[in-house]
N, C-alpha and C positions, 0 to 999 in steps of 0.2 A: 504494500500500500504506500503510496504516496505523502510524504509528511509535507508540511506548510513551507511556502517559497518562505525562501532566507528572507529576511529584513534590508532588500538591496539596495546597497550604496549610502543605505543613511548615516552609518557612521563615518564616510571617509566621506560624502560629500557635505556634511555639516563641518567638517574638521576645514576641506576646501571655498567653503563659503566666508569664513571668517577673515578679517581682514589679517594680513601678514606680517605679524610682526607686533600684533595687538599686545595690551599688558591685558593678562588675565588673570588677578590677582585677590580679584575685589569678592567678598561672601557672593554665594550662592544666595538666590532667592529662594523662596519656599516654593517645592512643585505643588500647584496650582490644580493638576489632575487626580481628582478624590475616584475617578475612576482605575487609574494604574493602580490605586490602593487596592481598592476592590478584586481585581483582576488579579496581582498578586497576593490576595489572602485566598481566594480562591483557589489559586495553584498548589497553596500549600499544603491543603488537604489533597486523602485518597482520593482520585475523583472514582477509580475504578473498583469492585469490590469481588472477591474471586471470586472465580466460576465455582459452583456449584459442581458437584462430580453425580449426572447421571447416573441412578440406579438402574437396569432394565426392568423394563414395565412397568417404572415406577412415574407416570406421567406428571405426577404433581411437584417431582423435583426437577425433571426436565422443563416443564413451565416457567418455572421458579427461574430457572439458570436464564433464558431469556428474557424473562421479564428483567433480571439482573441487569444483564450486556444491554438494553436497550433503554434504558435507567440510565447505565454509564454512558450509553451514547447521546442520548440527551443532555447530561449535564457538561459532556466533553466538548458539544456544541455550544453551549453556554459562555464557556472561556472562549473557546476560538474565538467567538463573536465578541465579548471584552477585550480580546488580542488585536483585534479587527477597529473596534474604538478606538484604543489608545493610540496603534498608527496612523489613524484620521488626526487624534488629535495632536499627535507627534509632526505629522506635514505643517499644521496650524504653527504650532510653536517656530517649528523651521524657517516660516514664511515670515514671524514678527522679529527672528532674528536677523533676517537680510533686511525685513523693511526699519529696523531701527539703525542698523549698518548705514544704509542709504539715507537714512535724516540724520545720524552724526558726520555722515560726509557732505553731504551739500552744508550744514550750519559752518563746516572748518571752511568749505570753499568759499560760502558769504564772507566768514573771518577774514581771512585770504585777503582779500579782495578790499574790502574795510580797512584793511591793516593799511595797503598804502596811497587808499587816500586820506585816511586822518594823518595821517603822517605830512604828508605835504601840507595837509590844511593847517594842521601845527604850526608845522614851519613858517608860515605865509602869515595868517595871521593869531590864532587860538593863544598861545605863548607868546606872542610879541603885539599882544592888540597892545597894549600902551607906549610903546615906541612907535607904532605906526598911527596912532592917533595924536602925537607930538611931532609926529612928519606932518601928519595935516593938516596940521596949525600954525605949520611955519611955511607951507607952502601955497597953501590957498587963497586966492588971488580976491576973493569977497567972502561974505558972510554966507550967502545962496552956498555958493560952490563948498566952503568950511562946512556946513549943514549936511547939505548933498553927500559930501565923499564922508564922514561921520556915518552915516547914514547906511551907507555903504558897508560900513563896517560891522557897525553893528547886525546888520545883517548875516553879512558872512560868518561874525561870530557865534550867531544866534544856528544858523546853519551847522557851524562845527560842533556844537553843545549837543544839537539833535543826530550826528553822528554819530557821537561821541556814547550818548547813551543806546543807539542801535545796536556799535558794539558790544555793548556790556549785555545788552538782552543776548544778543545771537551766541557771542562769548560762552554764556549761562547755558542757551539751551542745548550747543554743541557738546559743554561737557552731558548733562544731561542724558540727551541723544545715547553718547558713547558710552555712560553708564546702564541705561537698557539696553543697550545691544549686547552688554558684557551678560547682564544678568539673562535676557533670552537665552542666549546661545548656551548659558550654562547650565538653564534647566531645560532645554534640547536637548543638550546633551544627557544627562540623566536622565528626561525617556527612552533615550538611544539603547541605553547602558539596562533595563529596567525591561525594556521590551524584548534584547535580545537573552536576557535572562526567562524571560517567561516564555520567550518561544522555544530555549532548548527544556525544560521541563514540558511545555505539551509536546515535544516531539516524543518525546518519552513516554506521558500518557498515552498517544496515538498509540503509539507501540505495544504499548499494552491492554488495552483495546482491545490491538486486532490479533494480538496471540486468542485472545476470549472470545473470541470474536469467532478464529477458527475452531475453535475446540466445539464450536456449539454441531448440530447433525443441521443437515438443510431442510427441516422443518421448524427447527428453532429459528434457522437465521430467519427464515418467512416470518418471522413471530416477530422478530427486531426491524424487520423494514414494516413490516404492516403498522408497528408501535410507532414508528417515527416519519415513517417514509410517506405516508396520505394513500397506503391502500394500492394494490395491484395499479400496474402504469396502463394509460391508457392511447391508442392509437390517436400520434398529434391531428389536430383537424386539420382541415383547409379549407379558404375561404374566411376567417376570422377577420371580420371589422371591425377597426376601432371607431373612434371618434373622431380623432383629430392625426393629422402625418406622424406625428411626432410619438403616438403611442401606438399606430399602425407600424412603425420602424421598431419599435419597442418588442412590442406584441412579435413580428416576422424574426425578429432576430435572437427573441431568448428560443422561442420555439423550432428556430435555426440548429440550436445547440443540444438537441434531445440525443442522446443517449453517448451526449460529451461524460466521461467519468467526472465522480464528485470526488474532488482534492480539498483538504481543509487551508483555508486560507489563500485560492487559489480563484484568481479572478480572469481567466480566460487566455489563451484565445481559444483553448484545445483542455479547460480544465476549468473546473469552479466551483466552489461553496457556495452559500442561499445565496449572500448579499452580494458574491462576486456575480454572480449571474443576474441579477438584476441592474449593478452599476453598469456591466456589461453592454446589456443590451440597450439601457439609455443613453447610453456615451454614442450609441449606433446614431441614436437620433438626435443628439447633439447636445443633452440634457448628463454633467456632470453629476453625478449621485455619490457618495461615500461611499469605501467598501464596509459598510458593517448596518447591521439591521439595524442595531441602536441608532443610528444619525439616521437614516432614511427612515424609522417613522416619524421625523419628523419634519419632513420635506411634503411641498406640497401642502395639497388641501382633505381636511376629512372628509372621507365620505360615507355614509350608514350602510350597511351590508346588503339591503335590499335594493339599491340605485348601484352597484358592481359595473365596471364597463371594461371593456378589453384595452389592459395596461394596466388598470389600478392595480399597485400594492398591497398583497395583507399578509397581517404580522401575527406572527403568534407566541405566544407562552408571557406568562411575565414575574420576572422584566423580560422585554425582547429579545428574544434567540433564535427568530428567523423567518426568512422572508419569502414569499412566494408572488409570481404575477397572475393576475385573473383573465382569464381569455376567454371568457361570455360561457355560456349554455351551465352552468355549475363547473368548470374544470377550471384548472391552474396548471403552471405550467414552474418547476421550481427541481432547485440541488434541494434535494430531501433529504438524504441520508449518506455517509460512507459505504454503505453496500449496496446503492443504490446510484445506475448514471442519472441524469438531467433526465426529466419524464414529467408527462399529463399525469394529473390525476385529477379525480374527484377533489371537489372543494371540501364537499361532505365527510369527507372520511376524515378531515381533518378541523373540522368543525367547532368540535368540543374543544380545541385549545386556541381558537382565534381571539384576539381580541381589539384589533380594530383595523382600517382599510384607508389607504391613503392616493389622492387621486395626485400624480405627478403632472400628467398632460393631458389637454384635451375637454 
């Protein structure tokens, strides 16, 4: 089986984003993500709990053992999807550490730039206004004109005064600036450090898992995809209308991906988990979604289960651990399960753990 794509690039390209040569010396902010908590108090725990050893004949511990495995496989979907979160929220962080980069740079270039013209204006007049206002009283041919070039001066003095304090503002916010950018970058980096920690433990649950996973006979594992998976697959339709282009692309293109295998953590082109297969197929249609259920229910508009249209979103279990699209008549079309590829199914069969429906487009 397939364990969750590596966590790529984020640590060497947050290392590469930062400016060169930066002082990075300053406290650590506080991580701000009460979910990385979550997600690692979760890891902590077993999540898997052992197989059960079939008796023969004994139908009611054979039960048992898969109702177990499929127990694990639900909560092991849980974290992924928390895993799934915190690198949405780990891109975010990313993002406030180049855009505060980019405000302590442009404030040094204002500086920059300020620096030599107060400088000249210094020189000219700000520091020597009173010498050049006893030039102009020994030079001034009338009163008008002594008034006039006075006049003058004070001005330009009045001017340098207002540069004078621009500096000091832009000065202030440059450091600023560079003080968020140190503190971003540094709690980035900590969910870097925090994520790739929690994805080598689920590679480890996965793995353990699917030893359980095999050990179960092929009537048990029927027993684990029926418990999670929304019920025997159903032949994809055709002809499926949406509403509007945008969830008609939606709609064609997760339905595209049927009997793609289910990877945990795994957002396509040739592989995916719930939320990958739905960011998937909307990225088709030019509508950005997060990879993780958590952030996409809450994208978009609600909508009530009886008004459903082809492309809505529906979520189940709570909190949210996953995602499915609605393609009209009762079916859906969704990464179900680890033993289970991309498939239709009945809406119905997975009914009892819905709990609400979100209209992205259309």
């Amino acid at each position: 089986m397939a364990t969750p794509h590596a966590l790529t690039h984020a640590r060497g390209q947050l290392h590469t984003d930062r400016l060169a040569g930066s002082a990075r010396g300053r406290r650590f902010g506080p991580l701000r993500t009460s979910l990385l908590v979550g997600a690692t108090a979760a890891l902590t725990f077993t999540v898997l709990p052992g197989t059960a050893t079939a008796v023969p004949g004994d139908a009611t511990t054979a039960d048992q053992a898969a109702a177990r495995v499929a127990d694990a496989e639900h909560r092991l979907e849980v974290v992924a999807e928390q895993l799934n979160e915190a690198r949405v929220l780990l891109a975010g962080s990313q993002d406030a550490a180049r855009a505060a980069d980019e405000a302590a740079d442009e404030a040094q270039r204002r500086l920059d730039a300020l620096d030599g013209q107060i400088r000249q204006l210094a020189r000219s007049a700000y520091t020597g206004s009173a010498t050049s206002q006893f030039n102009v009283l020994l030079t001034s041919d009338s009163a008008q004109d002594l008034v006039s070039q006075m006049g003058t001066l004070d001005a330009i003095a009045g001017y340098t005064n207002e540069v004078l304090a621009e500096v000091s503002v832009v000065a202030e916010g440059a450091e600023q600036s560079r003080e968020s950018a140190d503190v971003a970058a540094a709690e980035a980096q900590e969910q870097v450090d925090q994520i790739a920690a929690q994805q080598k433990e689920l590679e480890a649950q996965i793995a353990d898992y699917q030893r359980q996973y095999d050990a179960l006979s092929a009537p048990q594992q029927a027993v684990v995809a029926q418990a999670h998976g929304g019920g025997e697959a159903l032949p994809a339709p055709s002809g499926v209308v949406a509403s509007s282009a945008a969830a008609q692309k939606a709609v064609d293109t997760a339905l595209a991906q049927v009997g793609d295998p289910y990877v945990w953590g795994a957002g396509g082109p040739n592989a995916f988990d719930c939320s990958g297969l739905t960011a998937y197929a909307y990225a088709a249609a030019g509508v950005n979604l997060p990879h993780s259920s958590r952030s996409q229910a809450q994208m978009g508009a609600s909508v009530p289960a009886n008004q459903l249209q082809p492309g809505d979103l529906l979520f189940f279990y709570s909190p949210t651990s996953h995602v499915a699209m609605y393609i009209g008549n009762g079916q859906m079309v969704h990464a179900s399960t680890s033993s289970q590829p991309v498939k239709v199914a009945s809406f119905n069969a997975m009914k009892g753990d819905f709990t609400h429906a979100r209209r992205i487009a259309g």
